[in-house]
N, C-alpha and C positions, 0 to 999 in steps of 0.2 A: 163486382167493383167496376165503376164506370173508367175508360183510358182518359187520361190526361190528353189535351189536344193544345200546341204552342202555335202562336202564329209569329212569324218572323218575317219585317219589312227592311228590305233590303233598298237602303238610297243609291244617289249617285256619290256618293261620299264615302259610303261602306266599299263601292265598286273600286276605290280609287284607292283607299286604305288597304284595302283586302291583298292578301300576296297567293298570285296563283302554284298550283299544288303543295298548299299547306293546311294540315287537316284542324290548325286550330288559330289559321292568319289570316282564312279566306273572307271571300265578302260575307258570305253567310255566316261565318262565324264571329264575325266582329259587327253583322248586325244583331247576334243575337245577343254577344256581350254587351250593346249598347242598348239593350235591352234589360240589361241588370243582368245576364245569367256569370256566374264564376268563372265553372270549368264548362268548356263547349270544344268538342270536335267535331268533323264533318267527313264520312267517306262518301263514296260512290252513291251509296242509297240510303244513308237513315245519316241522324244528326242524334250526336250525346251530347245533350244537359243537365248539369248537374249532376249524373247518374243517372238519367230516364233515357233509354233509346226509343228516338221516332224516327218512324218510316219516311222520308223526303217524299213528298208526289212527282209525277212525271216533270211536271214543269221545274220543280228545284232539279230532280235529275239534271234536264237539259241545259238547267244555267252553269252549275257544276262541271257539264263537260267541257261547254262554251267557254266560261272561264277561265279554266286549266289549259284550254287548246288555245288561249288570247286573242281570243275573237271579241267583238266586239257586243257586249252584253247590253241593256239596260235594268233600271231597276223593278224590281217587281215586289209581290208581297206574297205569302204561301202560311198555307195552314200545315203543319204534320202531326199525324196521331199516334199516340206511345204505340211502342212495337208489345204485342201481347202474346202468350204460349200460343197460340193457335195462327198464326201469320204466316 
């Protein structure tokens, strides 16, 4: 079975909406809910949608720390792919 892969674009409007360390306020996660998704949390390295866990890549990593630490981010866009047995 092939993984699921989401892409989530992150504005300057998610950045501003977004509340730093909150796993379901952040920029990343209210870009994803403006993306249509329901339920969405975010930790350190992966993102839950809906009930699918994906792996963040480096670059969401980094925005995530950035954010939480109130540094000054911009907006980016990222692809993550479902977390599978074998990761």
């Amino acid at each position: 079975m092939e993984r699921k892969v989401i892409r989530v674009e992150v504005t300057a409007d998610d950045i501003q909406r977004g509340e730093k360390k909150s796993e379901t306020s952040c920029a990343i996660a209210v870009a994803a809910k403006r993306s249509g998704a329901k339920l969405v949390y975010v930790d350190p390295t992966s993102i839950h949608v809906d009930g699918v866990d994906y792996r963040l890549p480096d670059e969401a990593r980094r925005f995530v720390d950035a954010f939480d630490a109130c540094h000054v981010v911009e907006p980016f866009s990222f692809e993550a792919k479902e977390i599978g047995f074998h990761d």
